[in-house]
C-alpha positions as CSV (number, residue, x, y, z in Angstrom):
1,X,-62.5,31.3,-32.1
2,X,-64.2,34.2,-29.7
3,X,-68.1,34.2,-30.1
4,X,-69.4,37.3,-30.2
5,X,-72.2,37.2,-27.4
6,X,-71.4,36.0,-24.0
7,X,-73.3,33.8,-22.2
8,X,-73.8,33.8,-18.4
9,X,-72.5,29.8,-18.6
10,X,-69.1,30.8,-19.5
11,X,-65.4,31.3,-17.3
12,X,-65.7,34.3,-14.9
13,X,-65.9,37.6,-17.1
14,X,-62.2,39.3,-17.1
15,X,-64.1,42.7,-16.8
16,X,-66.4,42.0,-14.4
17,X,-64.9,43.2,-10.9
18,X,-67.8,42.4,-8.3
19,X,-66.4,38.9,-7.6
20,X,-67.0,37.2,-4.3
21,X,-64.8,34.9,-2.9
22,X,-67.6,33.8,-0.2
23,X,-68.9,31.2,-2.1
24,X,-65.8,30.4,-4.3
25,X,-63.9,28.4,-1.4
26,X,-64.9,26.3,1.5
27,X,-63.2,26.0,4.7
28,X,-61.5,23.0,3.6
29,X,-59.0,24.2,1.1
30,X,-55.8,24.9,1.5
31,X,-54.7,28.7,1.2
32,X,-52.5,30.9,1.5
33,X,-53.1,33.9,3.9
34,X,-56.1,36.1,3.1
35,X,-55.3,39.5,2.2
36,X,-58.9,40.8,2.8
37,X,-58.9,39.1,6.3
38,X,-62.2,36.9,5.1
39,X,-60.2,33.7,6.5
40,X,-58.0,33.2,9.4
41,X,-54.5,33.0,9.9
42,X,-53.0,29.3,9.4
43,X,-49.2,30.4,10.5
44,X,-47.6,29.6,7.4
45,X,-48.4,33.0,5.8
46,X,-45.5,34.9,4.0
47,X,-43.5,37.4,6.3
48,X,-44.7,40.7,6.4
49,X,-41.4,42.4,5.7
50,X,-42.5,45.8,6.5
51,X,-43.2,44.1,10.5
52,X,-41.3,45.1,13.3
53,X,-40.6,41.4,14.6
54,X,-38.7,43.0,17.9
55,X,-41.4,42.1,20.1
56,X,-44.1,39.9,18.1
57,X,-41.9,37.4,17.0
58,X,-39.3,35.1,18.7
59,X,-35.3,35.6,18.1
60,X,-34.7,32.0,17.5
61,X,-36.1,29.3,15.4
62,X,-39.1,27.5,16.4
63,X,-41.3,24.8,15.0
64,X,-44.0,27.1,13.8
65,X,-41.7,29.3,12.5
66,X,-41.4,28.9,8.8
67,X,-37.6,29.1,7.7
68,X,-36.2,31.4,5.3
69,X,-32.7,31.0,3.2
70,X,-30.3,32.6,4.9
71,X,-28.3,35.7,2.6
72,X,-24.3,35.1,3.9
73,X,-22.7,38.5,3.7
74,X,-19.2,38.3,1.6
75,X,-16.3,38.8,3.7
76,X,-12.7,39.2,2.6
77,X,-10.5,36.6,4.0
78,X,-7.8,38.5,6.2
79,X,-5.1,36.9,4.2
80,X,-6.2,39.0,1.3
81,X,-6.7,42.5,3.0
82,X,-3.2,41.9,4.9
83,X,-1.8,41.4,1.7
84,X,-3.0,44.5,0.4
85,X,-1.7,46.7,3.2
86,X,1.4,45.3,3.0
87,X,1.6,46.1,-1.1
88,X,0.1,49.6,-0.1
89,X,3.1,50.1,2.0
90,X,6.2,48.8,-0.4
91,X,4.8,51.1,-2.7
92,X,5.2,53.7,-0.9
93,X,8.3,53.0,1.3
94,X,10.7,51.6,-1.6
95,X,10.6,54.9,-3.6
96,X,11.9,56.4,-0.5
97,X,14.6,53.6,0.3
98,X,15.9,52.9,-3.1
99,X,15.2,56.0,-5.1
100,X,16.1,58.3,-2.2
101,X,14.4,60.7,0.1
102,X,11.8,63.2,-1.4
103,X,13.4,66.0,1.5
104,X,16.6,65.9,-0.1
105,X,19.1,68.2,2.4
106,X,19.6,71.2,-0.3
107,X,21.5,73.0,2.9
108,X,23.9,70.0,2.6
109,X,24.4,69.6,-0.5
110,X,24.6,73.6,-1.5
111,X,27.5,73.6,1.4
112,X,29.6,70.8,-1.6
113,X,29.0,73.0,-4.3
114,X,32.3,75.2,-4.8
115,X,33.2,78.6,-6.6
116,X,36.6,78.1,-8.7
117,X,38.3,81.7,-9.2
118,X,40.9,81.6,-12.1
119,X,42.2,84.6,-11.8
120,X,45.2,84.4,-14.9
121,X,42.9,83.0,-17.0
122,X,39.8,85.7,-16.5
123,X,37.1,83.4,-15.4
124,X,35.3,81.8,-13.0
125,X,33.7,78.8,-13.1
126,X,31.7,75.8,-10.3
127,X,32.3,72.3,-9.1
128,X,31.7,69.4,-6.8
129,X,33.3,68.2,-3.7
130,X,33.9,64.6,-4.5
131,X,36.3,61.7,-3.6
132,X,37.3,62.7,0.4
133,X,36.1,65.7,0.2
134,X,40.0,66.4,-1.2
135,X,39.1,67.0,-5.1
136,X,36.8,69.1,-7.1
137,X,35.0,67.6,-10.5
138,X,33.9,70.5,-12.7
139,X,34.4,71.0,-16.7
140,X,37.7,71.3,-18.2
141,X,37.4,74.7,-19.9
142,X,37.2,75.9,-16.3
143,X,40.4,74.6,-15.8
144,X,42.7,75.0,-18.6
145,X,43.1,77.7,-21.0
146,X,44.4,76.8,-24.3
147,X,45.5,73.3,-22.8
148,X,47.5,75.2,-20.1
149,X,46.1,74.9,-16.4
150,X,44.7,78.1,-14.5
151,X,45.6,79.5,-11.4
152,X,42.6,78.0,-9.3
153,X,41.4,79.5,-5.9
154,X,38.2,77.6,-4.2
155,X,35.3,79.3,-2.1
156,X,32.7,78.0,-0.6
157,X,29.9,79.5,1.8
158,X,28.4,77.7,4.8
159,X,25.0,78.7,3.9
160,X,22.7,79.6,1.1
161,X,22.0,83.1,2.1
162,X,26.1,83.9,2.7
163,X,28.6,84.5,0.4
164,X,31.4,82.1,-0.4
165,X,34.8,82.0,1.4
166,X,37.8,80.9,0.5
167,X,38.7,77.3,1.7
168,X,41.6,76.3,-0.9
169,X,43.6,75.9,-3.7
170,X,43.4,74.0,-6.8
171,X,45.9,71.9,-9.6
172,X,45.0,70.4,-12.1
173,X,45.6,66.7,-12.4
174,X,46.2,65.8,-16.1
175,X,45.9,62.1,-16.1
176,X,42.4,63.1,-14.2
177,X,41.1,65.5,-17.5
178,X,39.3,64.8,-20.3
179,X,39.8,67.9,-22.8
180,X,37.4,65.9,-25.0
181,X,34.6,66.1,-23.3
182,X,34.9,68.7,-21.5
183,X,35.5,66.9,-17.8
184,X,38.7,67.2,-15.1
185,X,38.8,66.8,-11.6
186,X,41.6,69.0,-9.6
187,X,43.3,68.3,-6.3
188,X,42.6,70.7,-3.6
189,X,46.1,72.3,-2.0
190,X,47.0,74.7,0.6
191,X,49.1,77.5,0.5
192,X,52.2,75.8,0.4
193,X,50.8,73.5,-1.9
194,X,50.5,70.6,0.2
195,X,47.1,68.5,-0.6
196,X,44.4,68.9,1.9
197,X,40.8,67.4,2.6
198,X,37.7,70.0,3.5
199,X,36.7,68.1,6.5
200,X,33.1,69.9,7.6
201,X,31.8,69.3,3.9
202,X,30.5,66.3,2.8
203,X,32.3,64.6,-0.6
204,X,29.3,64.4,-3.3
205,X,29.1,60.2,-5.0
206,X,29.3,60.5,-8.7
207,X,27.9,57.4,-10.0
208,X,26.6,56.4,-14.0
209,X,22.8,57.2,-12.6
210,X,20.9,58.7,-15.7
211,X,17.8,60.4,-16.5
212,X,14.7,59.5,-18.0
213,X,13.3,61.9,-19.8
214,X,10.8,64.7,-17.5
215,X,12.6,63.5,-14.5
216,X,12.9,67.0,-12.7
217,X,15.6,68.4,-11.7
218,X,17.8,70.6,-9.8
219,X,20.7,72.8,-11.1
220,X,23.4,74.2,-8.4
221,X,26.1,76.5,-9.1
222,X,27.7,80.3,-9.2
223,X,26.2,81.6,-12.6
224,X,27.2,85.2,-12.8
225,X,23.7,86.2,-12.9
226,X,23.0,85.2,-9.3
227,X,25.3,87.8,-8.0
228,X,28.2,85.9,-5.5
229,X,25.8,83.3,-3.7
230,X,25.0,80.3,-4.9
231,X,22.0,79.7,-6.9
232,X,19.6,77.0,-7.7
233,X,17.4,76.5,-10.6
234,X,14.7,74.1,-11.1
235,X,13.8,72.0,-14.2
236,X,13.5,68.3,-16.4
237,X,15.5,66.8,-18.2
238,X,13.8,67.8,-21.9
239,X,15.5,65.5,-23.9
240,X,19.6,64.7,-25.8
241,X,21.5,66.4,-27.5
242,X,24.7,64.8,-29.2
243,X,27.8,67.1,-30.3
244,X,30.6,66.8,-32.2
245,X,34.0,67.9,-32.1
246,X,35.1,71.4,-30.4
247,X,34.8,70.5,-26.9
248,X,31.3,69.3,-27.6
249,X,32.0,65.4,-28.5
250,X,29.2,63.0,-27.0
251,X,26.2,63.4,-25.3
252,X,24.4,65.5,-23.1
253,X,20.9,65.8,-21.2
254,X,19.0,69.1,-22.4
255,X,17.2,70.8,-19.5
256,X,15.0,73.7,-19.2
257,X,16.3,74.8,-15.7
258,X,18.0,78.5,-16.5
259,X,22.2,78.1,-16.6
260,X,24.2,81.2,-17.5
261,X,28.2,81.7,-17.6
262,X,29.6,80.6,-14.6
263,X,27.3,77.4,-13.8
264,X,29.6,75.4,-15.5
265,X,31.6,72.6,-13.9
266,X,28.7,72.6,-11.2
267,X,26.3,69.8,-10.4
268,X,22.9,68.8,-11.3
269,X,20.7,66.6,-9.0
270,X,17.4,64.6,-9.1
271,X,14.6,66.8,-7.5
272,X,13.6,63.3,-5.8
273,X,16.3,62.4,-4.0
274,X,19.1,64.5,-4.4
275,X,21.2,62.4,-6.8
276,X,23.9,63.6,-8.6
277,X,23.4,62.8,-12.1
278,X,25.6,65.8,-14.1
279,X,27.5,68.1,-14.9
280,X,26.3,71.9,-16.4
281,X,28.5,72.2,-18.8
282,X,26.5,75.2,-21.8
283,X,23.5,76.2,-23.5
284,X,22.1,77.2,-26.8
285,X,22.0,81.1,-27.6
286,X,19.6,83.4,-28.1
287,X,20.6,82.8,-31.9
288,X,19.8,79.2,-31.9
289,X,16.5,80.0,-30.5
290,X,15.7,83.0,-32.7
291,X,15.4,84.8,-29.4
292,X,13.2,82.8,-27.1
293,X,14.1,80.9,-24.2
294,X,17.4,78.7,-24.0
295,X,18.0,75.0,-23.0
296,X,20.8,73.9,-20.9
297,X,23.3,71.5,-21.6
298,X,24.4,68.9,-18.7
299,X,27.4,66.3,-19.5
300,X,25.7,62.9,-17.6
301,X,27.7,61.6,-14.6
302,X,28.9,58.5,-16.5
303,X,31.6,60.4,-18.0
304,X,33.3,61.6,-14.9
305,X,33.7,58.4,-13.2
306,X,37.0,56.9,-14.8
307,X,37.9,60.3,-14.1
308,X,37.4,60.0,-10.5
309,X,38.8,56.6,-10.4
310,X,41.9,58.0,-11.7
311,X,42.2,61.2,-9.5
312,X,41.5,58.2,-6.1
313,X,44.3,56.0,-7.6
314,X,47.1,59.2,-7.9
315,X,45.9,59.9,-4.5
316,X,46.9,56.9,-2.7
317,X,50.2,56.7,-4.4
């Protein structure tokens, strides 16, 4: 219990700060270094670690020396950061080597895109060099009227910026059409009606690649609305659409990239890449959409390729 009164007798007062140290040690004890200089320096003080040691004290140890812990820095091994560069890199490169090349040669592939003319029939219509470069893939109601075959005449231009030129002829190949959904490949023929291979365009591969939905997109053809040069039209792949019956049976990719009469039968490609992953084949109307904006329809590649298997087989008959 704390006493009131304090007697000189007792411990050191807390409060009282005139203490001397003088007569509180003797030159026997063992301290530490005195931080009012009162005693002198043993060698064993703490380092001053605001000192510059470059010239007061040695580089190496020494016995008078007191020695510290040493603090390891962490290092990563090499194995690891290697490791990490190389994941770095696949990442990047296998995109590129498996899921094509972002620089996609639109000059190319605008040069495979055709312009079908059905002149008896009152149309025209796009398509795709495929196969040897010795059949055109587009839709079926470019081809046939009323289940007869049109009168086809093919142009094509060797740039973006020129209008089309006639390369060819076309017949259609019946075994090779599917009225159903829409699809038919034709055989490209001369004058004389002899078959013949466009040799200084490259054949498009038509394989079951399909979209996810977003993937963007690019949309190539001869929609009336682009005047007689070929036009492209960016945009994703914005979801399905399933129809039924009247040339509409099965599925199709929706797409906001802007089709008009004309694109159809032409070709739609991955923006990465420049795959071919459909064919344009309609739209909704400014009925449908109470006005607004339209979405595209694009029949996926999937459908065309018993097509094109049939067209290679009558071929090499």
């Amino acid at each position: 219990m704390m006493s009131d009164t304090w007697d000189p007798g007792d411990a050191s007062d807390p409060f009282d700060d005139t203490h001397t140290f003088v007569d509180s040690f003797d030159d026997g004890d063992e301290i530490g270094a005195d931080p009012f200089g009162e005693f002198p320096a043993t060698g064993m003080e703490p380092a001053d670690p605001f000192l510059d040691t470059s010239e007061t004290m040695p580089l190496g140890p020494s016995a008078t020396s007191p020695r510290f812990p040493r603090i390891s820095r962490f290092r990563i091994p090499r194995w690891i950061a290697l490791s990490g560069i190389a994941i770095v890199l696949v990442l990047l490169l296998v995109p590129r080597l498996f899921g094509g090349d972002a620089s996609a040669d639109w000059d190319r592939l605008t040069r495979s895109i055709v312009l079908l003319h059905a002149p008896d029939c009152g149309w025209t219509g796009s398509g795709t060099l495929v196969l040897r470069s010795d059949h055109v893939l587009t839709n079926a109601h470019v081809v046939f009227s009323e289940g007869e075959p049109c009168d086809l005449e093919v142009y094509a231009s060797d740039s973006p910026d020129i209008d089309p030129e006639w390369i060819a002829f076309a017949v259609a190949i019946p075994q090779a059409s599917d009225l159903v959904h829409d699809l038919a490949v034709v055989r490209l023929v001369d004058e004389y009606g002899d078959p013949v291979s466009i040799k200084d365009r490259s054949s498009i591969t038509i394989s079951d690649q399909e979209l996810a939905i977003g993937d963007r997109i690019k949309v190539l053809g001869f929609p009336g609305m682009g005047g007689r040069k070929i036009t492209i039209t960016p945009g994703e792949q914005a979801g399905w659409w399933t129809g039924e019956g009247n040339d509409w049976e099965g599925d199709f990719y929706k797409t906001s990239a802007k089709m008009g009469p004309g694109i159809s039968g032409g070709a739609a490609f991955t923006e990465l890449g420049g795959d071919f992953v459909g064919i344009p084949t309609g739209g909704s109307n400014k009925e449908d959409s109470g006005g607004g904006d339209t979405l595209g329809l694009i029949r996926p590649s999937h459908y065309a390729v018993p097509l094109l298997e049939t067209a290679q087989e009558l071929s090499s008959d």
